[in-house]
VEXLUMZA-852816 format. One record per atom (N, C-alpha, C): x, y, z. Coordinates in steps of 0.02 Angstrom, whole numbers, plus 50000, padded with zeros to 5 digits. Example, Ala and Ser with C-alpha at 12.3 -4.5 7.8 and 13.67 -1.06 7.14 Angstrom:
REM residues 2
506604971650390 506154977550390 506604983550390 506424988850354 506844994750357 506455000250394 
//
This chain:
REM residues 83
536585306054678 537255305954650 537365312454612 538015314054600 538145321254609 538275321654524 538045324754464 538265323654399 539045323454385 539085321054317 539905323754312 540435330254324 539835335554307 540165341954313 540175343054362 539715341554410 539795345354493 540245340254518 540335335554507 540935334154523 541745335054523 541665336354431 542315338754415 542265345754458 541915350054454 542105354654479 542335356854553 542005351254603 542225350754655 542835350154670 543105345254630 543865341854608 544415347654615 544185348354548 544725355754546 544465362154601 543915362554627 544125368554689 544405365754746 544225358454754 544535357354812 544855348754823 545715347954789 545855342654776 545745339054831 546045342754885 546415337254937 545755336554985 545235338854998 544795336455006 544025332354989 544245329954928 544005326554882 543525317254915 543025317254916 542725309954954 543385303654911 543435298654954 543615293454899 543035292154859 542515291754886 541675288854847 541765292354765 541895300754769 541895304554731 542355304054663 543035303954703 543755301354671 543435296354623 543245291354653 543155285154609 542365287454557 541955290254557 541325290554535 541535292854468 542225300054477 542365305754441 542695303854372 543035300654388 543315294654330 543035288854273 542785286354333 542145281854326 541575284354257 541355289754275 541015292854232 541355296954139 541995295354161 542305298354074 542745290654056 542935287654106 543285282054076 542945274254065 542345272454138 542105266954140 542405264454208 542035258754220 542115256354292 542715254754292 543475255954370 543845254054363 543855246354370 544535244354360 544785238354371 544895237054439 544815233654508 545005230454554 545505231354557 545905233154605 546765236254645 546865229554680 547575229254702 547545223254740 547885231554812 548085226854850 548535231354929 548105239054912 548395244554948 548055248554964 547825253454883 548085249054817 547535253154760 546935251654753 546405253254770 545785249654770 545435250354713 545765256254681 545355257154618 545835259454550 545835253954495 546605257154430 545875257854378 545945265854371 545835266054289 546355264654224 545985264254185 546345264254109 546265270654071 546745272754037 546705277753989 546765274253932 546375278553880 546305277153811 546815275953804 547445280553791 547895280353752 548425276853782 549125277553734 549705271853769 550055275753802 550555274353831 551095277653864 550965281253943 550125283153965 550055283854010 549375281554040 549555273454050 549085268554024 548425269354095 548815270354151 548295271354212 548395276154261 547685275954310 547615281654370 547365275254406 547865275954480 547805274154536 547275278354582 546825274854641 546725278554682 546785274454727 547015278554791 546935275054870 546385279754902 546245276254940 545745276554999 546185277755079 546255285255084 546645286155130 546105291055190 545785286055246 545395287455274 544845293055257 544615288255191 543935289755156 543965296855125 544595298855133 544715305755062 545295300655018 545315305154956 545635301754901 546405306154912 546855302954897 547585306654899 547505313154849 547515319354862 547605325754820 548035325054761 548485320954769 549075319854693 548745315754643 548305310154674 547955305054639 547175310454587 546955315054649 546325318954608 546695325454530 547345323754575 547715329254506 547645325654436 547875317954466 548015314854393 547395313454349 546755313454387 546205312054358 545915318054331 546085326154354 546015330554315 546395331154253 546775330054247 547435330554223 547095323554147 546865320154146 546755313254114 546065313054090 545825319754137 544935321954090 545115326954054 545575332654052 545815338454029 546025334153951 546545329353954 546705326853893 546245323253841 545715318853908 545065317953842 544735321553814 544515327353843 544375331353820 544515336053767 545215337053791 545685339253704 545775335653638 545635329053644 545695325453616 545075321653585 544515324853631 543685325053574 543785328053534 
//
């Protein structure tokens, strides 16, 4: 398994080809296991804070949607500011 950073960093060089396996691991690792999706979300994180309470991911023939790996950069960038 690939650490957090080589992951994140994969992320951001290369969204849209991103594993779903990965998508989900990448998150996984700053927020905690997601919650169960029902229809094609298979995987809802939670964010700490209010107002932008979750990250969706789909599983779109085993890469993760590129808009979906934005929001999870985008949602580690803020925890991070916010250590």
């Amino acid at each position: 398994m690939a650490s957090a950073d080589k992951l994140l960093s994969k992320a951001r060089n290369s969204p849209t080809s991103l594993s779903f396996t990965d998508a989900v691991k990448l998150p996984t690792s700053y927020f905690g296991a997601p919650g169960s999706g029902s229809g094609s979300h298979a995987a809802i994180f939670k964010m700490p804070w209010p107002g932008d309470p979750r990250v969706n991911l789909q599983n779109k023939d085993g890469k993760a949607k590129p808009y979906q790996v934005i929001q999870i950069l985008k949602a580690i960038d803020r925890l991070k500011e916010e250590q």
